[in-house]
C-alpha positions in Angstrom: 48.5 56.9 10.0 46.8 57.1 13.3 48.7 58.9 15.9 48.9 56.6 19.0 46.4 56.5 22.0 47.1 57.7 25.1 47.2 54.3 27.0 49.8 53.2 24.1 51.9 56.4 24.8 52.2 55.4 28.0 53.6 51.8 27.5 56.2 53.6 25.5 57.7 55.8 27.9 57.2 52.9 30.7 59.5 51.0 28.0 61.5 53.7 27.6 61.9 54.2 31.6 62.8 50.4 31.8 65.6 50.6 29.1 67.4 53.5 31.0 67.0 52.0 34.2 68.4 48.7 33.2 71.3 50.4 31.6 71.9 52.5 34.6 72.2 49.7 36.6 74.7 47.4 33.8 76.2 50.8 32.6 76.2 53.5 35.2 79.0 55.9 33.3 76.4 55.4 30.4 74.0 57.1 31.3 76.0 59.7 33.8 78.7 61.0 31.4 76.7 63.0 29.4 75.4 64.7 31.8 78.2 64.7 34.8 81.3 64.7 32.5 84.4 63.2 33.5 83.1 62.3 37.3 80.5 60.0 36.2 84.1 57.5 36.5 84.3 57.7 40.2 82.8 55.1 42.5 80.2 57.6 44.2 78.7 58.3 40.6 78.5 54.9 39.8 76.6 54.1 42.7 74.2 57.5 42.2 73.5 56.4 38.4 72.3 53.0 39.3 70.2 53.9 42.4 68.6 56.3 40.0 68.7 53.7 37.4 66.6 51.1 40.4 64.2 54.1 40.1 63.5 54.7 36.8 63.3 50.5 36.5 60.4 50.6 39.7 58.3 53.3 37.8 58.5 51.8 34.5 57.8 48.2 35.8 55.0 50.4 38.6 53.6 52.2 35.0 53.3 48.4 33.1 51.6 46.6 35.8 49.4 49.2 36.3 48.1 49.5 32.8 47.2 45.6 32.4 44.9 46.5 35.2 43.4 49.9 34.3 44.8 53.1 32.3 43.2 55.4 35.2 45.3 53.4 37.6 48.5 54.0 35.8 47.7 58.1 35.9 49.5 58.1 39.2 52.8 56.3 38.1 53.2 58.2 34.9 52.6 61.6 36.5 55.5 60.6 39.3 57.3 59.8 36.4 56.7 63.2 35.5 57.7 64.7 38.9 61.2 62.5 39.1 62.2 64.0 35.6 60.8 67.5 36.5 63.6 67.0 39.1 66.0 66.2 37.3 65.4 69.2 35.3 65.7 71.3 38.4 69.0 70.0 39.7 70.4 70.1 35.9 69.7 74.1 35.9 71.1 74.2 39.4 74.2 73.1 38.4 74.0 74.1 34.7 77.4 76.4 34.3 79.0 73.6 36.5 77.9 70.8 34.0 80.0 70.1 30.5 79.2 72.6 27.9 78.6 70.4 24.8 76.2 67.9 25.9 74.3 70.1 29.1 71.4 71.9 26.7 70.6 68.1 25.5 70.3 66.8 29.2 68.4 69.3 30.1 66.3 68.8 27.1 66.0 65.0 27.5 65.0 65.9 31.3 62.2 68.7 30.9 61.1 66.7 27.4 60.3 63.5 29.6 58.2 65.6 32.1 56.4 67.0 29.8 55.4 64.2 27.8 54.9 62.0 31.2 52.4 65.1 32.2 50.5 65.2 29.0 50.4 61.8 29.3 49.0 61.0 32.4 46.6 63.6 32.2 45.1 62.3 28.9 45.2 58.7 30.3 41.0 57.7 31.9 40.7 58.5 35.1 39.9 55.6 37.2 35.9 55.2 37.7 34.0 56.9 40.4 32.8 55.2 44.0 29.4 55.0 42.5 29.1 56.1 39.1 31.0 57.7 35.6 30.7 60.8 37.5 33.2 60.1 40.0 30.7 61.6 42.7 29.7 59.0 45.8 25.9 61.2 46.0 24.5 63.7 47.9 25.7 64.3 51.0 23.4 64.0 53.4 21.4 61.5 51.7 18.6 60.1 53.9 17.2 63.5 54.9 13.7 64.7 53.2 15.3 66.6 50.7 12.4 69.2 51.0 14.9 72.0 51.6 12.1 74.6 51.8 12.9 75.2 55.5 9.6 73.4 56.8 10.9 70.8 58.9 13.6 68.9 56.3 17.4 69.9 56.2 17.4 70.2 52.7 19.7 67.9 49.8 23.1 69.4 50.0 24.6 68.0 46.8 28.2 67.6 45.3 
């Protein structure tokens, strides 16, 4: 069995992304119990879980688009899909002793889990192709002096 590419990878967590933003926004207490407890009933929870839920829909929608277009363009979505669940992760240990017991190690699993994987992701996705070449480099700057750079009259090729 072939293990997936990283282009595929990403499709799944943009899937993934999708499918808890939908259910945020249908199901808030869903999603906001395990990891709030018993206030994920109250009207301001609610209303938190599916703004985050309109969030993680946008950057799994963002992730899609972008990869029927490019896998280098859809580095930039997948890492901040990284960054929102590295956040995540940082609020959950802020509030860790605060949050309930039996179900707080597996958010903040869940949480630092996605970053990772959205970080290893985007960095093994292709980066989008260079001004001017595979090298990503647009030339030498300066280009259209003599390039002698041996001090006798040219300003000499400074290069990238």
């Amino acid at each position: 069995m072939t293990s997936p590419t990283p282009r595929r990878l990403a499709q799944l967590v943009a899937i993934g992304r999708i499918a808890i933003g939908c259910t945020a926004l249908a199901a808030p207490t869903l999603m906001t119990r395990p990891w709030i407890g018993g206030a994920a009933d109250s009207p301001d929870a609610r209303l938190l879980a599916r703004a985050m839920g309109g969030r993680d829909l946008a950057l799994g929608i963002g992730t899609l688009r972008a990869l029927a277009v490019d896998a280098g363009e859809a580095r930039p979505w997948v890492a901040l899909a990284g960054v929102a669940d590295a956040v995540d992760a940082c609020v959950t240990l802020g509030a860790f002793r605060r949050l309930p017991t039996p179900s707080r190690w597996a958010v903040l699993a869940a949480t630092l889990g996605a970053a990772v994987v959205s970080f290893r992701v985007a960095a093994a996705l292709d980066p989008p192709p260079g001004p001017s070449g595979s090298d990503g480099h647009a030339g030498p700057v300066g280009a259209g002096d003599t390039g002698a750079g041996t001090g006798t009259g040219g300003t000499g090729s400074i290069r990238a």
